[in-house]
C-alpha positions in Angstrom: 17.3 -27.3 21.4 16.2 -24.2 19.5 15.5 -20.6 21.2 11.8 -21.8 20.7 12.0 -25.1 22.6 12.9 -23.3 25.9 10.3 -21.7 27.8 12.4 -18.2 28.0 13.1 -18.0 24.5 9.3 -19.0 23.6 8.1 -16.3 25.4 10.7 -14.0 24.1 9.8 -15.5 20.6 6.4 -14.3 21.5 6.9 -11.3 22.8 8.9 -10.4 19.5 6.4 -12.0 17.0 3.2 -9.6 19.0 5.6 -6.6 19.0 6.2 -7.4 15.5 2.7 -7.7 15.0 1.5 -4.2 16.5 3.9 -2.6 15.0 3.1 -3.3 11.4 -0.5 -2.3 13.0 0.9 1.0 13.4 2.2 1.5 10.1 -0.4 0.6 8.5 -3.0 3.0 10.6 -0.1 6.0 9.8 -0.2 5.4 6.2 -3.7 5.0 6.0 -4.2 8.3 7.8 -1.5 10.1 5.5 -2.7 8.9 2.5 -6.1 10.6 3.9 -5.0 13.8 4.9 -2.7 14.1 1.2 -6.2 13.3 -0.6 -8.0 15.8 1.3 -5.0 18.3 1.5 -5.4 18.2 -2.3 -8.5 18.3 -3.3 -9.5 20.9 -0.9 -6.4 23.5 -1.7 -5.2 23.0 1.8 -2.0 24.3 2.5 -1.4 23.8 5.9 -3.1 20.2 5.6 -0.9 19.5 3.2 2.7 20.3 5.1 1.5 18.0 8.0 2.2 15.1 5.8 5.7 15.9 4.9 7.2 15.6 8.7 4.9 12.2 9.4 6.5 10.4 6.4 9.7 10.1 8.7 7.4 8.5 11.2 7.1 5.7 8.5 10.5 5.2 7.5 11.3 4.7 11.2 8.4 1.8 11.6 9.9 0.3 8.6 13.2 -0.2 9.6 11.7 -1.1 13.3 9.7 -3.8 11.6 12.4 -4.6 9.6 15.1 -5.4 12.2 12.4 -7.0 14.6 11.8 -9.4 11.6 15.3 -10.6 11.0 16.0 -10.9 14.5 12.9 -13.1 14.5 14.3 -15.2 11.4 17.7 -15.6 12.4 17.7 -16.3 16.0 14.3 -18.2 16.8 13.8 -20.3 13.7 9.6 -19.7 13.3 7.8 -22.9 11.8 4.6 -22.5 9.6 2.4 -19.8 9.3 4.5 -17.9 11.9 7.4 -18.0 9.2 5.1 -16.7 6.6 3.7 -13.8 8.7 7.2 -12.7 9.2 8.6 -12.6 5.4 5.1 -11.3 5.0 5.5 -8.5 7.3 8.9 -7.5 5.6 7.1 -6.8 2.2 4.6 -5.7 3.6 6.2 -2.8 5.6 7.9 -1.8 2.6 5.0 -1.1 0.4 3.2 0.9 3.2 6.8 3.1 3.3 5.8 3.6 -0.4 2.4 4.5 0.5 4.1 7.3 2.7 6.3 8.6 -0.6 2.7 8.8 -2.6 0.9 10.4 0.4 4.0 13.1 0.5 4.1 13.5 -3.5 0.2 14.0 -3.5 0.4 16.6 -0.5 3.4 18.1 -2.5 1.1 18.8 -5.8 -1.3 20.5 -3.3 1.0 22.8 -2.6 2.0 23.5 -5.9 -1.6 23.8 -6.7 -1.9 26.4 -4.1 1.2 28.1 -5.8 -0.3 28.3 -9.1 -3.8 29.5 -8.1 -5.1 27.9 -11.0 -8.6 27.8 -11.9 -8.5 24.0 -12.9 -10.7 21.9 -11.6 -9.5 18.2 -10.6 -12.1 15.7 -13.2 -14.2 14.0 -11.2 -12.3 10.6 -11.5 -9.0 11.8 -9.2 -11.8 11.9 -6.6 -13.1 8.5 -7.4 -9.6 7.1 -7.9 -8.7 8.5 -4.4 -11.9 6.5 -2.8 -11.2 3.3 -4.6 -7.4 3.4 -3.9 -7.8 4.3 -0.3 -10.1 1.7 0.4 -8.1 -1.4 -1.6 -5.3 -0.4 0.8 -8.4 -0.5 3.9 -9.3 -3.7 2.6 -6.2 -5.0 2.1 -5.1 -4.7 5.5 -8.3 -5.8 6.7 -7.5 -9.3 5.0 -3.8 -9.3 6.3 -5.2 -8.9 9.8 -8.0 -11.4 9.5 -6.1 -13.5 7.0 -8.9 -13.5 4.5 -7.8 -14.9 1.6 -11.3 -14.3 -0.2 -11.3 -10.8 0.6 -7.5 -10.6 -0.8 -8.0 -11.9 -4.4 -11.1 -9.5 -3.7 -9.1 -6.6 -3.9 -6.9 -7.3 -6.2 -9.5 -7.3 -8.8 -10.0 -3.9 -8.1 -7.3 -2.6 -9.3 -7.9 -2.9 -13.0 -10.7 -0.6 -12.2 -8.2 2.4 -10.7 -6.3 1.7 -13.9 -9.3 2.7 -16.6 -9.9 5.7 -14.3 -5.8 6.7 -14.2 -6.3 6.3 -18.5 -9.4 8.4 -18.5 -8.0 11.2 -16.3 -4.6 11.5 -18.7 -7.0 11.6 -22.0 -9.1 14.6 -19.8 -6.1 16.2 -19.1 -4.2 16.0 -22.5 -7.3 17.3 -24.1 -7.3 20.3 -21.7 -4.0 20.6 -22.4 -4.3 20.4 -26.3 -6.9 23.1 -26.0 -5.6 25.3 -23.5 -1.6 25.5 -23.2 -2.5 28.3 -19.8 -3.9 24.8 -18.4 -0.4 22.8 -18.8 1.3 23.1 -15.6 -1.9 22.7 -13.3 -2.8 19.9 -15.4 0.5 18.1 -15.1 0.0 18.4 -10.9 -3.3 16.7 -11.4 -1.7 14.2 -13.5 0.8 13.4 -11.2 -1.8 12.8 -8.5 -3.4 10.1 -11.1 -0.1 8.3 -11.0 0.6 8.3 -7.2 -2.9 7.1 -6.8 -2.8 4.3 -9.4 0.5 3.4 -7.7 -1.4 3.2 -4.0 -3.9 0.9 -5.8 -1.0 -1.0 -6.8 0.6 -1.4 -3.3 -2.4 -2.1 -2.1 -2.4 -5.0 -4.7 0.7 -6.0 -3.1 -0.5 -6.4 0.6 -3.9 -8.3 -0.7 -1.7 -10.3 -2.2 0.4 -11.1 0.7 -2.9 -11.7 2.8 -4.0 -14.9 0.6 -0.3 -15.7 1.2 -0.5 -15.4 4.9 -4.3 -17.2 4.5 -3.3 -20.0 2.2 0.4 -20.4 1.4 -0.3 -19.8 -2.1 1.6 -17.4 -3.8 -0.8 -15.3 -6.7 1.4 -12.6 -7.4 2.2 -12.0 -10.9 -1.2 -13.9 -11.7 0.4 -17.1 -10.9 -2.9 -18.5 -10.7 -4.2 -17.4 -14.0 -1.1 -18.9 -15.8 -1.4 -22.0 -13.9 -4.9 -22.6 -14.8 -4.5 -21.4 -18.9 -1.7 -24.2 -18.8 -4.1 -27.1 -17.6 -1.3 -26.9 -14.0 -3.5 -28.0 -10.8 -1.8 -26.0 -8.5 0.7 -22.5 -7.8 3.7 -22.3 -5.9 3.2 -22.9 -2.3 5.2 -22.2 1.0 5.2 -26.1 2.6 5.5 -25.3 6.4 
């Protein structure tokens, strides 16, 4: 008889999985919000905005090891069946890219302090603000679709983030033409382009999760566009998770 069999250790099992459960709820509303405040921080000038995010990064790292541990405790000593197996493994990943979503947030609120430094007159191009809009809400979405396991509104997103791609390409061929132009414009120019790469890196994490939401959804594994290969070769079907 397994931990889960007994009546104790099926409520404990419980109890672990829902702690599990709000806990990666947590994150992901803490990422969310710094990735927010790094955005605005920026794009407004805002100092003190900025240095808020800094200190709340810890807050991430801590919820990742938390979810971490509460995970392999979960594997190794309650054996999980099915689709409580794959929210587990899922949770893992998942955890981990929102802890990267915290190191963007921190880098992005660390240019707009530089910014500030460098009272530069250069104005962000319009398609940093776009790419902030459309990265923030593939990582909204994407949780959404972990939380409601909609696999729909995961494949969904991760079309998305060719989009954030074309914009990141556009801003660097703005900036290097500014920069070509106008070598006073260099190091204000490099902060914006930084902020193009930590946002098309978001969009990526975000990628990540919606990925791991079909997972959760359907057992079907689309990362590295499994799917797409599979269907080119004529192959019926992509790796599933048979539990």
């Amino acid at each position: 008889m397994t931990a889960t069999d007994s009546p104790t250790g099926h409520k404990t099992f419980h109890e672990k999985l829902d702690l599990l459960k709000q806990r990666l709820l947590d994150m992901s509303q803490l990422a969310e919000e710094l990735l927010a405040t790094a955005v605005q921080a920026f794009l407004r000038r805002d100092a003190l905005k900025a240095e808020t995010v800094l200190p709340a990064d810890n807050e991430v790292d801590l919820l990742e090891v938390e979810i971490e541990q509460l995970a392999i405790s979960l594997l190794a000593l309650q054996q999980p069946m099915a689709r409580d197996l794959r929210f587990i493994v899922s949770a893992i990943r998942i955890s981990g890219d929102l802890e990267r979503v915290g190191d963007h947030a921190v880098n992005i609120a660390q240019s707009a302090l530089r910014m500030v430094d460098l009272r530069s007159g250069v104005t962000p191009p319009p398609e940093i603000a776009e790419m902030a809009h459309r990265s923030r809400k593939m990582l909204s979405d994407a949780l959404d679709a972990v939380v409601r396991l909609d696999g729909v509104l995961g494949r969904e997103v991760c079309k998305r983030d060719d989009e954030v791609d074309e914009l990141h390409e556009s801003v660097f061929r703005i900036l290097l033409t500014h920069m070509m132009e106008d070598p006073s414009t260099i190091s204000a120019a490099l902060e914006l382009l930084l902020v193009s790469r930590n946002l098309e890196r978001v969009a990526d994490l975000a990628t990540n999760v919606a990925e791991d939401a079909v997972y959760l959804a359907e057992g079907i594994t689309i990362k590295h566009h499994l799917e797409d290969r599979a269907a080119a070769a004529g192959v019926p079907h992509v790796p599933q998770l048979h539990v």
